[in-house]
VEXBADREN-889922 format. One record per residue (C-alpha): y, x, z. Coordinates in pm, whole numbers, plus 50000, padded with zeros to 5 digits. Each point is the difference from the previous one (the first is absolute). Last residue first. Layout:
YXZ/...
This chain:
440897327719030/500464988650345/497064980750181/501184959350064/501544981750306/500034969750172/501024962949869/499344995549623/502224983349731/499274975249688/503164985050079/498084964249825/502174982049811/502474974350052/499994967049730/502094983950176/497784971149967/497575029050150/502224998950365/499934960049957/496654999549983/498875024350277/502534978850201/498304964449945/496205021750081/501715013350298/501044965150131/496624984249957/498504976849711/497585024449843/499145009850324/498944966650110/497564991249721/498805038749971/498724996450348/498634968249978/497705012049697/499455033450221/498714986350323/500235030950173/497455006950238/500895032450137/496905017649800/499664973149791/503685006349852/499485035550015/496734998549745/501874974249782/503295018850000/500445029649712/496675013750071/498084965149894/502274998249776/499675028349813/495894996049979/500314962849921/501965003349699/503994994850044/500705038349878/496875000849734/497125020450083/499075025050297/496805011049797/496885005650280/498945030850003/496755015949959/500455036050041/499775012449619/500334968849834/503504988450156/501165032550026/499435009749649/501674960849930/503325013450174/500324974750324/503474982049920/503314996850098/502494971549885/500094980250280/499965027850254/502925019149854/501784970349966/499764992150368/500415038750072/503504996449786/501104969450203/499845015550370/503695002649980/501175036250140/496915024150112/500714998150377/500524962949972/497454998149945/496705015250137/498074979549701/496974975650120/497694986849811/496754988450134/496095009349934/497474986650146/499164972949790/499235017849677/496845016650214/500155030250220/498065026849772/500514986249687/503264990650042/501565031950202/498425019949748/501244986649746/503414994650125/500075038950077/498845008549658/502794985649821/502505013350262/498695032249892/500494990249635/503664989950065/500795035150113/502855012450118/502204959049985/496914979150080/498645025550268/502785003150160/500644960450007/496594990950083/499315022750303/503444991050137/498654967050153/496804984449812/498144988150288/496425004850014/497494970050202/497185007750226/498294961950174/496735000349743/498125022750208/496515017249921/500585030850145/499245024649723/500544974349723/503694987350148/500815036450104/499695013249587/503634986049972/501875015350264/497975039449861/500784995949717/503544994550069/500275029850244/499985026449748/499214987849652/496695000049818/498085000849751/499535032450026/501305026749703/501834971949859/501484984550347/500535039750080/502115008049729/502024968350042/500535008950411/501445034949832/502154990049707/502054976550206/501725025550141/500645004050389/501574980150265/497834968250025/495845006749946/498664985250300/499394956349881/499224981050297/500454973949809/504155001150071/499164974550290/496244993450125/499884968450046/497194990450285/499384962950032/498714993150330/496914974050052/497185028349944/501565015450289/496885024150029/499525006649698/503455005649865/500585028650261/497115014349903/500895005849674/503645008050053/499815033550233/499375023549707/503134984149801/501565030850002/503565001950137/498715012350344/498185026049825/503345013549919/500555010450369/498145026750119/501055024949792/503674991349749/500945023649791/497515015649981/497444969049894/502584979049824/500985032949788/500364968449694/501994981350216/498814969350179/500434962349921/497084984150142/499774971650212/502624978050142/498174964050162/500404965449989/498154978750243/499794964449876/498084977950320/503144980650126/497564969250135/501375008950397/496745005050116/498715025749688/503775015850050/499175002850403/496155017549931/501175020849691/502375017250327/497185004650223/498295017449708/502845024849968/499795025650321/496434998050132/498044993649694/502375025549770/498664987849672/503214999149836/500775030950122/503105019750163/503115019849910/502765000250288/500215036750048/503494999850124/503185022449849/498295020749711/499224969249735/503614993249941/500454974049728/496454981949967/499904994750378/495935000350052/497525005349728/498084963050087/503474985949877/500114959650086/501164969449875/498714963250118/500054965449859/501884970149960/502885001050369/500164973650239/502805016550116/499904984950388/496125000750077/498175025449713/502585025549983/500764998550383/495935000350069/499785032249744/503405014850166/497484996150344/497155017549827/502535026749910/501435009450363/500135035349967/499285010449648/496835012549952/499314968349709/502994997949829/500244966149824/502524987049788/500124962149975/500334989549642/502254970849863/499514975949745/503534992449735/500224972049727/498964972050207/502404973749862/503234987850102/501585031749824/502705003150303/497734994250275/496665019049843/502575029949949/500994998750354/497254993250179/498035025849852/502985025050068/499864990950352/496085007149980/500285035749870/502945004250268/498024989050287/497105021849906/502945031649965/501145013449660/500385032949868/498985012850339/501375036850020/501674991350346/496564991350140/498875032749974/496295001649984/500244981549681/497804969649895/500814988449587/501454967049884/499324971649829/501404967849771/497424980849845/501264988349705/500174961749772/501074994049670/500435031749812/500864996349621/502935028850079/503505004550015/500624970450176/497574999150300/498845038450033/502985017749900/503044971150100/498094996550327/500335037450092/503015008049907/501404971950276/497235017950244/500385035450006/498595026949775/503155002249760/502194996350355/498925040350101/502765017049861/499835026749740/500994980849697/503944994750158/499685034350095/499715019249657/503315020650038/498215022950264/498025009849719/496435020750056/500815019050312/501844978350287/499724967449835/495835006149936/499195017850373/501834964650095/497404982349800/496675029850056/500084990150379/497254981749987/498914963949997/503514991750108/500685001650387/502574978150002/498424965049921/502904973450139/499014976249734/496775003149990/497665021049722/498024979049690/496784998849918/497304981649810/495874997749949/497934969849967/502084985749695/498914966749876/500854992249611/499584970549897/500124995749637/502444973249883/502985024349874/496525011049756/500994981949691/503955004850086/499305039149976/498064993849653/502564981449855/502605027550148/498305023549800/500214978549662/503354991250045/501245032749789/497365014549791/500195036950052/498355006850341/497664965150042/499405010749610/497965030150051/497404982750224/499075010850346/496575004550167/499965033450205/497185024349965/500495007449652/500925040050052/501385019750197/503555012149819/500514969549735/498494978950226/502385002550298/502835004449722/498904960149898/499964994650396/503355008549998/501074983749709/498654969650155/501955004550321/503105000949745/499074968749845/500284982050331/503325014250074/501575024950197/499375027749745/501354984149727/503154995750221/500695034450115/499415011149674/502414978749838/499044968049854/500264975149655/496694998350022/498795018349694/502295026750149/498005001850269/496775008849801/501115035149867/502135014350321/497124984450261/497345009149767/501425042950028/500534990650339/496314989250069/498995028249798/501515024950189/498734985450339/496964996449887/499965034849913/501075014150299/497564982050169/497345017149759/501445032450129/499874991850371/502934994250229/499695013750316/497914990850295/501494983650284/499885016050289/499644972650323/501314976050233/503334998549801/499124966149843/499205023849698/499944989349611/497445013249769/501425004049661/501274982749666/500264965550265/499284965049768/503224983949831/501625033649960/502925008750201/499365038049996/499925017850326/502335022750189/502404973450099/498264973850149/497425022550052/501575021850258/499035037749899/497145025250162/499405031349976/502295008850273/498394974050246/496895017450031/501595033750079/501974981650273/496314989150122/499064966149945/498514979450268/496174985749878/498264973649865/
């Protein structure tokens, strides 16, 4: 959310290196676009006891470390030390970490779910830029040995199909972008998006890959990038940041409104016209000194211009990316606090109460970032978030989405979100819903079926040929090989 200062980037550490190759992250992981927080003390006990399982179980296996870890019985373990440390939020039996077979069982049970991902990334080829500067600050000052892990080709796009399409239960992505004022900071331009669209879809033979047009609304020109979008890349739906350039917020003041009459309406007019009516948009995600650190502008991450918005394009679906969930680079402890002093969390509450207030039934929540923090600080919080979101928007308005492949494989937030559920004190106290069983109708729903109405998906066909395609033939080869997951993140992690 914001460029790093050089005193920034010394307390920070690449995470493909600095972090521990557990199945699920053992701290908050960076892109480089903002602090990440360090590594709390129940972290540091997951991570403990996920080794201390890892050394005791693998053996059981007939595997290393390295190899427990990679496997399916080693992402139970971790959810086993998940419980151990917070509590029984996540559903996982004993045996799926010390029986072997019986994890994999249960991974070749679900293979079949389809799994639609609303949310992914990767940087172009010729990206120089780099989301900061904090990878060559990195060679020069942390380990100058370390540069074959400090390059920019983990987040580009060969890496990027073998995390989200092989390494992971994910079917079919989005792939999308952010606006910057400086066109040279693009990690991928509209034609790129869709030439990578073509691309995968081409090779898999299936429609494994949608594509967003990035919008930027201010920007000289944009309504005719919006005709370009619509007329020659025929692209799914739309991406935009209402905050501005989410890199470097100083250079052009290029925030605006959703309900901005004069300057966006024309705009839902073409995308009603042309039948391309998903507008996705980046909300929250602010600092805890949000309102210091950053006057005049963090309103523009709220969701205070949504409601009306919604009303009056009653045929646009408005996601809302990330939830519009604030609390990002602080503690945990603090937006829990508050949900059990309130009720409520920052920004979330606020998304879901609009449908009530307004009385619209076109506001979704995406699950981008939001989930995986949450999952991984503070499983309970990401409890509460889901309820919320569910009772306030509906089962049917929410839809996955991960920010891979900035976090690695997107696998561990699939499992996380199968096995999570609402704590029954929650449950009774604020009258929400139980998420249920991984393939139940709540999970999938999330998973795909809300997404797959939403672009109109027929998901029985869909399945049919992707089961069938090219990367489903070298997903099983690559397993007959029986390779595990790397279980590594892209970006960078708070020092110890």
């Amino acid at each position: 959310m914001r460029y790093l200062s050089d005193k920034d980037l010394e307390q920070m550490q690449p995470a493909e290196s600095g972090s521990f190759a557990s199945p699920i992250p053992t701290q908050v992981v960076s892109n480089g676009e903002y602090n990440p927080i360090p590594q709390t003390e129940k972290q540091k006990q997951v991570e403990a006891r996920i080794i201390q399982l890892a050394d005791e179980l693998g053996r059981q296996h007939g595997m290393n470390r390295r190899q427990f870890l990679a496997s399916t019985a080693g992402m139970a373990a971790a959810f086993i030390a998940m419980n151990d440390v917070f509590g029984p939020l996540y559903n996982v039996a004993r045996a799926e970490a010390t029986d072997p077979g019986v994890a994999d069982a249960r991974a070749s049970s679900l293979a079949k779910q389809f799994i639609f991902d609303c949310q992914t990334h990767f940087v172009r080829d010729d990206y120089q830029t780099d989301i900061t500067p904090i990878r060559q600050f990195a060679k020069a000052n942390w380990n100058p040995g370390m540069e074959g892990d400090i390059t920019l080709d983990r987040l580009k796009f060969s890496n990027y199909v073998k995390e989200i399409f092989v390494d992971s239960d994910t079917d079919v992505c989005i792939l999308s972008g952010s606006p910057v004022d400086d066109k040279a900071n693009l990690f991928l331009t509209n034609d790129q998006i869709a030439a990578a669209r073509k691309s995968v879809n081409t090779v898999a033979g299936s429609r494994r890959m949608l594509a967003h047009g990035i919008i930027q609304p201010k920007s000289e020109g944009w309504l005719d990038d919006v005709d370009y979008c619509i007329e020659e890349l025929h692209v799914d739906s739309w991406k935009g940041y209402t905050i501005g350039d989410p890199i470097f917020q100083t250079k052009v003041q290029s925030q605006w409104r959703l309900d901005d009459e004069k300057l966006v309406y024309p705009f839902y007019e073409k995308v009603i016209r042309a039948g391309i009516n998903t507008v996705c948009i980046h909300k929250g995600l602010m600092p805890a000194d949000y309102k210091t650190s950053w006057p005049g502008l963090w309103e523009y991450a709220t969701v205070s211009d949504l409601g009306k918005a919604a009303k009056d394009w009653p045929g646009i679906n408005f996601v809302i990316y990330h939830s519009a969930m604030r609390p990002f680079i602080e503690l945990p402890d603090g937006p829990m606090k508050e949900f059990d002093d309130t009720g409520r969390i920052d920004w979330v509450t606020d998304l879901a109460e609009i449908p009530a207030k307004f009385g619209v039934s076109n506001v979704y929540a995406e699950l981008g970032t939001c989930f995986a923090n949450t999952s991984i600080t503070h499983p309970r919080l990401a409890a509460a978030m889901l309820g919320t979101l569910i009772k306030g928007l509906g089962s049917d308005k929410v839809v996955w989405g991960t920010d891979s492949v900035w976090y690695g494989s997107p696998q561990w937030q699939i499992e996380a979100l199968r096995r999570l559920e609402v704590p029954e004190d929650l449950q009774k106290k604020y009258g929400y819903a139980p998420l249920g069983a991984a393939e139940g109708p709540v999970k999938s729903a999330i998973f795909s079926g809300n997404a797959a109405k939403m672009y109109n998906i027929d998901v029985q066909a869909a399945v049919g040929a992707i089961s069938m395609d090219q990367i489903a033939t070298v997903k099983a080869a690559y397993r007959e090989m029986n390779e595990g997951r790397s279980n590594l993140r892209y970006g960078y992690v708070a020092k110890a």
